[in-house]
C-alpha positions in Angstrom: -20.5 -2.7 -2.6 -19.6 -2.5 0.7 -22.2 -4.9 2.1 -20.6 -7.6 -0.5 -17.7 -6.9 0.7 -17.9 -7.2 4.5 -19.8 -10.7 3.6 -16.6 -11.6 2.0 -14.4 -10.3 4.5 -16.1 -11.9 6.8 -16.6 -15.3 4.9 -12.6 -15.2 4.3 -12.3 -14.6 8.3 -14.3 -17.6 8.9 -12.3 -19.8 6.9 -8.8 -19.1 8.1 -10.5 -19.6 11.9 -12.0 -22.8 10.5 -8.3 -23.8 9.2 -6.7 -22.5 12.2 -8.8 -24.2 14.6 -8.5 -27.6 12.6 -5.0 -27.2 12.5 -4.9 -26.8 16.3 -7.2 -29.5 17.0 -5.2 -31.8 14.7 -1.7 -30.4 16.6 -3.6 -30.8 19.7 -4.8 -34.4 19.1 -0.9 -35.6 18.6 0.0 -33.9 21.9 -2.5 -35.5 23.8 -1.5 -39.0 22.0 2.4 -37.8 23.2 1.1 -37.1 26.5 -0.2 -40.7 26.9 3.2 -42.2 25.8 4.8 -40.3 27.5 2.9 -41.2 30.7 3.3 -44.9 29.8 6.7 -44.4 29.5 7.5 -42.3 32.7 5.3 -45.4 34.6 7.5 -48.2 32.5 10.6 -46.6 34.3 9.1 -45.5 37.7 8.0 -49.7 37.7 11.9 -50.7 36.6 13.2 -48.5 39.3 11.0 -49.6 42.0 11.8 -53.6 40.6 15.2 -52.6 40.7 15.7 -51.1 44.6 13.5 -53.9 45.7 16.0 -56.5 44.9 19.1 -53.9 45.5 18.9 -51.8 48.4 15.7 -52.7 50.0 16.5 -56.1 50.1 18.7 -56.4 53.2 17.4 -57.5 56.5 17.8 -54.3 57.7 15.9 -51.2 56.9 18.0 -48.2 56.1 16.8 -44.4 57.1 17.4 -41.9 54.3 19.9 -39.7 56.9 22.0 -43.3 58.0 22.0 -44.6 54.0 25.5 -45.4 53.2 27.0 -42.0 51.2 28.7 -45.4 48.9 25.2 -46.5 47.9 24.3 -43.3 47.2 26.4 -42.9 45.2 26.1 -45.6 43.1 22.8 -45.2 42.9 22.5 -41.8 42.3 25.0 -42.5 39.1 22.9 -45.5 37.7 19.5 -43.2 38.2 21.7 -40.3 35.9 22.6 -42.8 33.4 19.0 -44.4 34.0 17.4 -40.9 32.8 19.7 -40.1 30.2 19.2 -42.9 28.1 15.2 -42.4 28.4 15.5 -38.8 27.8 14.2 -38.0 31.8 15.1 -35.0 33.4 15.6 -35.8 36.6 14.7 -39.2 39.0 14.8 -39.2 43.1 14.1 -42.0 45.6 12.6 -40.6 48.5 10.7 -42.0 52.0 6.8 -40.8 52.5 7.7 -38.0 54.2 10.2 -36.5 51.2 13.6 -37.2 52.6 16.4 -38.1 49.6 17.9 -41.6 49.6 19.5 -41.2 46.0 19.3 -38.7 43.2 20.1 -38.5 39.5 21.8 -35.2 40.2 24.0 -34.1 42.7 22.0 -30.8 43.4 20.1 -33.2 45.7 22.3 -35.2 48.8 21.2 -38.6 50.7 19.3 -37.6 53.9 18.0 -34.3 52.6 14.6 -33.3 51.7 13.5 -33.2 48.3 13.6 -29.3 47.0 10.1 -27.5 47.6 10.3 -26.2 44.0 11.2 -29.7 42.4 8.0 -31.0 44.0 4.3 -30.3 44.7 3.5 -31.5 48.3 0.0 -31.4 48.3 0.0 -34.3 44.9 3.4 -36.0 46.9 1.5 -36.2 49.7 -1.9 -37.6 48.1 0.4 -40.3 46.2 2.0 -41.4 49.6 -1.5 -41.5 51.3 -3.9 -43.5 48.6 -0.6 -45.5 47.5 -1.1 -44.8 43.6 0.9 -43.3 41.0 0.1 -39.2 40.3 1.3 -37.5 37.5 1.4 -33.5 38.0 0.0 -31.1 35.8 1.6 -29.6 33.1 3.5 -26.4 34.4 6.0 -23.6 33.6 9.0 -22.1 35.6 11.1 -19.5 34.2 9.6 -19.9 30.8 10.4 -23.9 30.7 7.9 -26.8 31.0 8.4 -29.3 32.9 5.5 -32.6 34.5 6.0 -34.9 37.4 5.3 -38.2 38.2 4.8 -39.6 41.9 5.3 -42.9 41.9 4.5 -44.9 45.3 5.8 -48.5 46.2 5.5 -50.2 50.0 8.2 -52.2 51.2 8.2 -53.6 54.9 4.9 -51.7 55.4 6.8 -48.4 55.0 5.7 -46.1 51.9 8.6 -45.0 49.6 8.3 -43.0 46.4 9.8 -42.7 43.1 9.8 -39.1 41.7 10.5 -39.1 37.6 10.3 -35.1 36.4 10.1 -34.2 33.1 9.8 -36.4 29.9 12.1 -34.7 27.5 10.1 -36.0 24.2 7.1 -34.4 25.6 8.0 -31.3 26.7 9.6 -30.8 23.1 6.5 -31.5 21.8 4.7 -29.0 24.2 7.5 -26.6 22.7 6.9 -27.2 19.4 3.0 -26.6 19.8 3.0 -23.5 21.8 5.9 -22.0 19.4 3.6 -23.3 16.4 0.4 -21.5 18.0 2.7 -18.8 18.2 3.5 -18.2 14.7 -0.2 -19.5 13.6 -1.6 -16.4 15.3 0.7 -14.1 13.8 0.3 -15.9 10.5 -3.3 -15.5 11.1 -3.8 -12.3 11.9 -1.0 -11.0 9.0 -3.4 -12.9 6.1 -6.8 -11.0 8.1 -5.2 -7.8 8.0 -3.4 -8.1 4.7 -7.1 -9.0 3.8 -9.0 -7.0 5.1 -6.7 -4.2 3.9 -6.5 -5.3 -0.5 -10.6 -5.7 0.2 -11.0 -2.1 1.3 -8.7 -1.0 -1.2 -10.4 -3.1 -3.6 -13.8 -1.4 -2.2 -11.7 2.2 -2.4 -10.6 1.3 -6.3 -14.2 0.8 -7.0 -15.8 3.9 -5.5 -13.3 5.6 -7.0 -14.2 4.2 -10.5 -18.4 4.6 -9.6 -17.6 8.2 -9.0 -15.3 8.8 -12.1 -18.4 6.6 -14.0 -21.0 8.9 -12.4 -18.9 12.3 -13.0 -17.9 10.9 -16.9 -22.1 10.5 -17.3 -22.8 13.9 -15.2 -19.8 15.5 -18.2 -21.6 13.2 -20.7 -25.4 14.7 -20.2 -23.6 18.5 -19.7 -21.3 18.3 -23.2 -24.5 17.1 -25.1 -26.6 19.8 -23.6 -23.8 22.7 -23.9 -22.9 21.3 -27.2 -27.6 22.1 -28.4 -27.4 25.2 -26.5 -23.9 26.7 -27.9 -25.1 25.1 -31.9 -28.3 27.3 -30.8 -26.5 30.7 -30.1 -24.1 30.7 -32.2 -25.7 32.0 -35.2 -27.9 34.9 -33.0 -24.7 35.9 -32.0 -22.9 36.4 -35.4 -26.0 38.3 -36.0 -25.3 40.7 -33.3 -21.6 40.9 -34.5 -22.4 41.4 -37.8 -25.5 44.0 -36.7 -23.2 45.8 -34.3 -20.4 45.9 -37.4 -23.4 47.8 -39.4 -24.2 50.0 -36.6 -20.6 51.4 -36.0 -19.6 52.0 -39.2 -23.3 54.2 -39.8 -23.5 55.8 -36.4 -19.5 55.9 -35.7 -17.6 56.4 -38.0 -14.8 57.7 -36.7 -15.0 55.2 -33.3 -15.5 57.8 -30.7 -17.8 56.1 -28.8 -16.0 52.9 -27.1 -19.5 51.1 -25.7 -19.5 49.9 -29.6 -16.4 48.3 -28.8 -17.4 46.7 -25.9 -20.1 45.1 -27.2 -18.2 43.4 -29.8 -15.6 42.5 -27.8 -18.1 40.7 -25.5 -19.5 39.3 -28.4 -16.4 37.8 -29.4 -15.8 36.6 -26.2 -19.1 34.8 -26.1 -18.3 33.5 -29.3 -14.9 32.3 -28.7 -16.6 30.3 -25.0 -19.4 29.0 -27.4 -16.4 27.6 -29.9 -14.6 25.9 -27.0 -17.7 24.0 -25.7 -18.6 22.8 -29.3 -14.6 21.6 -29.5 -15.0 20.1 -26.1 -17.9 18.1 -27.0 -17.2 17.4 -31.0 -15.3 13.7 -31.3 -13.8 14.0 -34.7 -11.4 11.6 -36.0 -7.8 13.5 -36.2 -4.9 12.5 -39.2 -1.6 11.3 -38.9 0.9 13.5 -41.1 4.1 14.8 -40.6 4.2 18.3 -39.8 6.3 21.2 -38.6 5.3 22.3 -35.4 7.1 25.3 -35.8 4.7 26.9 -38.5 1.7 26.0 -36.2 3.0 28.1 -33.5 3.8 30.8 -35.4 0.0 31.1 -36.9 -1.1 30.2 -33.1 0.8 33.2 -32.3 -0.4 35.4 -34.9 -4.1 34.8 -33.9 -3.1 35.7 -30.6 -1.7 38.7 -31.2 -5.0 39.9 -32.3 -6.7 39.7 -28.9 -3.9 40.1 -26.8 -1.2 42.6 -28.2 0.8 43.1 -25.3 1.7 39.3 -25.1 5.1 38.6 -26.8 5.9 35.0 -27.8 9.4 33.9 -27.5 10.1 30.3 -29.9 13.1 28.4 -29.7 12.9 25.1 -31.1 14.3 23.2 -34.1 13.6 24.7 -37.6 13.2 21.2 -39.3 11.6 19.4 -36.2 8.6 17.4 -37.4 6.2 15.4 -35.7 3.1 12.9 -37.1 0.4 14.0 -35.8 -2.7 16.3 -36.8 -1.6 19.7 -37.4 -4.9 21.7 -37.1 -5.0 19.2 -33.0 -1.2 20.7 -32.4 -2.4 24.6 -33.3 -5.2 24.6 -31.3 -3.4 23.2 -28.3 -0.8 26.0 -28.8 -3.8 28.7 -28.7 -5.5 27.3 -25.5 -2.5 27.0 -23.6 -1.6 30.7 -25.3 -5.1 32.4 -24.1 -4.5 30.8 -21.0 -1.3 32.4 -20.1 -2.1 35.1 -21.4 -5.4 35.7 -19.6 -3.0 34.7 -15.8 -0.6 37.6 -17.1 -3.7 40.0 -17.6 -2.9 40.9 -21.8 1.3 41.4 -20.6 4.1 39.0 -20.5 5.6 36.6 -22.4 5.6 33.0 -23.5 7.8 31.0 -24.1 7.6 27.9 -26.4 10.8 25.5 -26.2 12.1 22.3 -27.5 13.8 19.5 -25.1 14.7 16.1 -26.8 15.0 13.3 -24.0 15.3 9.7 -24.2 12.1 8.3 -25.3 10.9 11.2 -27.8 11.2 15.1 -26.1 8.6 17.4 -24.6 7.3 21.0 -26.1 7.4 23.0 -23.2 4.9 26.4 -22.9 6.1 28.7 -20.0 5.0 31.7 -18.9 5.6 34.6 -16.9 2.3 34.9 -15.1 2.0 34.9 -11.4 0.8 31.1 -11.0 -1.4 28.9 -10.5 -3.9 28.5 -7.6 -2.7 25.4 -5.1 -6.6 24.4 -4.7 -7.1 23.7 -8.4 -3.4 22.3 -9.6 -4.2 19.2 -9.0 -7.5 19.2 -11.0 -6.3 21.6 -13.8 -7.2 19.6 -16.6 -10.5 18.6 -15.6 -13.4 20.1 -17.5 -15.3 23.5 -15.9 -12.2 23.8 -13.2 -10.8 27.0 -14.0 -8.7 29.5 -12.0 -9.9 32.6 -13.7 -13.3 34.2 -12.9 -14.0 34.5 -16.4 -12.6 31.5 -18.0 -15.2 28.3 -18.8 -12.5 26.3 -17.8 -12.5 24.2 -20.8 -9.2 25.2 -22.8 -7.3 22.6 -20.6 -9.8 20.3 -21.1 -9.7 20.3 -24.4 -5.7 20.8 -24.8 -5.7 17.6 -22.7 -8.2 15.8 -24.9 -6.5 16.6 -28.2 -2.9 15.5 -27.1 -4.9 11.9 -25.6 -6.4 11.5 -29.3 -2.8 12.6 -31.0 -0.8 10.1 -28.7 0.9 13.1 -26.9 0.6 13.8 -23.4 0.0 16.9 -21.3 1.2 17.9 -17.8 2.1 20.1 -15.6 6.1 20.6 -14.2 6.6 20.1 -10.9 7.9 23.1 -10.0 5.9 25.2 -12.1 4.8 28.4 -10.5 7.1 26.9 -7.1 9.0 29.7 -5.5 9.0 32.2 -8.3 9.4 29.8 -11.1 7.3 30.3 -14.5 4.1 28.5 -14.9 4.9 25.5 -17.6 3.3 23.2 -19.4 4.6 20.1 -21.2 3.3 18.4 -23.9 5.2 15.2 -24.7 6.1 13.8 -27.5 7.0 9.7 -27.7 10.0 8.6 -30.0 7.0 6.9 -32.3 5.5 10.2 -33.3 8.8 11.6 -34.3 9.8 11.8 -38.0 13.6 12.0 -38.1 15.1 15.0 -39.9 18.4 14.7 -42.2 20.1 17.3 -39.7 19.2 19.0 -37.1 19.7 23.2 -36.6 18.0 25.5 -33.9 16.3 28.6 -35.0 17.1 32.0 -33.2 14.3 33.1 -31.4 10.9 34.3 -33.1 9.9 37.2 -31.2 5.8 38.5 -32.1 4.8 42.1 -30.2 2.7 44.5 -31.0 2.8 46.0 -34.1 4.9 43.5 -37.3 6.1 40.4 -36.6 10.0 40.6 -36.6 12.1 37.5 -37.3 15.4 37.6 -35.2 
């Protein structure tokens, strides 16, 4: 899986670079055909201008210096250059000698007879356009976060070199914006999509080692319930033998039950039968009814059987006399004695349970708490899996099964969140949905059913 994976990671990589990179090329293209217009339109104007102060202020008989022009014509011409580069969307447009010195200028930041600002011009380009007489445009650069390109435009009048400097096509440097800002917010787009990506793919990959494992441990459960299910069909009937045989013997030999290793032995017997019982319920499949029954009968037999084994257990029932459910009655008894040994066998034989009845919304839940010390932290969150047990002696298959059952019935199992928490009993819910709910004409709550050892005594 994950060698699949990475070729499709990878294979989705490729093709949001392929789209990026088109996209940029495509973006690119139409910024290079802007650049061109905008080139041809910065040496339109530059050849206006230069049309323009050849029949204006360079037509005199004279030859003005930029330091002696007449602060009048600059004036005027400074205000025809500003309305000049507003209308073509120009930044900024200064007539200067060779040598850089101001004769007008769009903008008053610059006077007649100064020299043009170092930072408004590169000398090294300004110089090359004054020397080979032919227009230069500046690279594209960036001051203070803001882009801006040049054009030195030369012209020769009376032998003497003058220069038209044009700064910054507005158009363009918009577009340039817009590009930058949308390679910007490509990348980011980019790199969300690869990392939201990459990220559902490895959970993807996660969600499917996750389900290989539960496949693998489902067959590994599979191959064990089929072989515990020959070998428990196999014992079973040698060991009622021996219960039967040890029976005989104690009654011949011990009468009068002096000797207790006769009682251990059946007890372990019993015990052996009773794992053998629970690992041919875990693995037997049988279909299950739907009738309406009381639940509160099949507690009360779940409760005498217990009793048996563990006398010092008292049961505690409070639910509603005439509650019935649909549901197979035999499935609801049984999960009533697993969870039953199982508390019992946390309290060690002494405690109680308690077995109550809370309605909610959507149907109610049969709650089983206990008095028992808890549950182990390392196993609570894989209680109801089969052979996790937190008893020594346990098979760890009564939860198992309790959690098979209510699956089959339509009920579900869990455990409270705070059971066992800070001192709080051990509980477990079984719920009930409204659908397997029979309503009852009227509803009345039972005292509590209290079973010790010794007769059952209805309170």
């Amino acid at each position: 899986m994950r060698r699949p994976l990475l070729g499709a990671l990878a294979g989705a990589a490729a093709a949001l670079i392929l789209l990026f990179g088109f996209s940029a090329w495509l973006f690119s293209r139409n910024m290079g055909q802007a650049r061109h217009k905008s080139e041809e339109r910065m040496t339109g104007l530059a050849e206006y201008i230069e049309e323009h102060l050849k029949e204006d202020i360079f037509s005199f008989p004279f030859e003005f210096q930029p330091s002696m022009f007449p602060e009048s014509y600059a004036e005027q011409q400074g205000k025809w250059l500003s309305r000049l580069t507003r209308a073509t969307g120009l930044e900024r447009a200064v007539i200067t000698d060779s040598a850089g010195l101001v004769y007008a200028s769009s903008q008053n930041l610059i006077g007649s007879g100064e020299e043009i600002r170092p930072y408004l011009v590169d000398k090294g380009l300004f110089a090359l356009a004054a020397k080979e007489n032919r227009p230069i445009f500046t690279p594209l650069s960036e001051i203070d976060g803001v882009h801006f390109q040049s054009l030195y435009y030369p012209f020769t009048v009376r032998d003497k070199r003058h220069l038209v400097v044009l700064e910054s096509d507005q158009n363009f440097i918009a577009y340039v914006e817009q590009f930058r800002n949308y390679l910007w917010f490509a990348s980011l787009v980019l790199l969300a999509l690869f990392a939201l990506l990459a990220a559902g793919l490895f959970f993807l990959e996660r969600q499917f080692q996750a389900a290989l494992e539960v496949s693998r441990r489902n067959e590994h459960l599979a191959f064990l319930g089929r072989t515990s299910a020959e070998l428990a069909h196999e014992l079973k009937n040698p060991l009622a033998i021996m219960k039967a045989s040890v029976d005989v013997l104690r009654i011949k030999l011990d009468p009068g039950r002096e000797h207790a290793a006769f009682g251990y032995l059946s007890e372990e017997v019993m015990r052996l039968s009773r794992m053998i019982g629970n690992i041919l319920g875990f693995s037997r499949d049988k279909p299950l009814e739907a009738k309406p029954f009381r639940p509160l009968g099949a507690l009360q037999e779940a409760r005498e059987i217990q009793r048996l084994d563990f006398p010092g257990v008292e049961w505690t029932l409070g639910l509603p006399e005439d509650l019935t459910l649909m549901g197979d009655r035999d499935a609801f008894r049984q999960v009533a004695e697993n969870l039953g040994r199982n508390a019992s066998n946390a309290m060690g034989g002494k405690g109680n349970i308690m077995v109550t009845w809370e309605a909610r919304d959507r149907g109610g839940a049969m709650r089983f708490s206990d008095s028992g010390p808890g549950l182990p932290q390392a196993i609570r969150g894989r209680l109801f899996e089969p052979f996790v047990s937190g008893s020594k002696t346990g098979t760890g298959l009564g939860l198992s099964i309790v959690k098979s059952l209510c699956e089959r019935a339509g009920w579900s199992i869990t455990l409270a969140s705070d059971a066992g928490v800070d001192g709080k009993p051990t509980c477990f819910e079984v719920g009930i949905p409204k659908a397997k709910l029979v309503p009852a004409p009227k509803a009345g709550v039972t005292g509590e059913i209290r079973a010790v050892a010794g007769p059952a005594k209805e309170i």
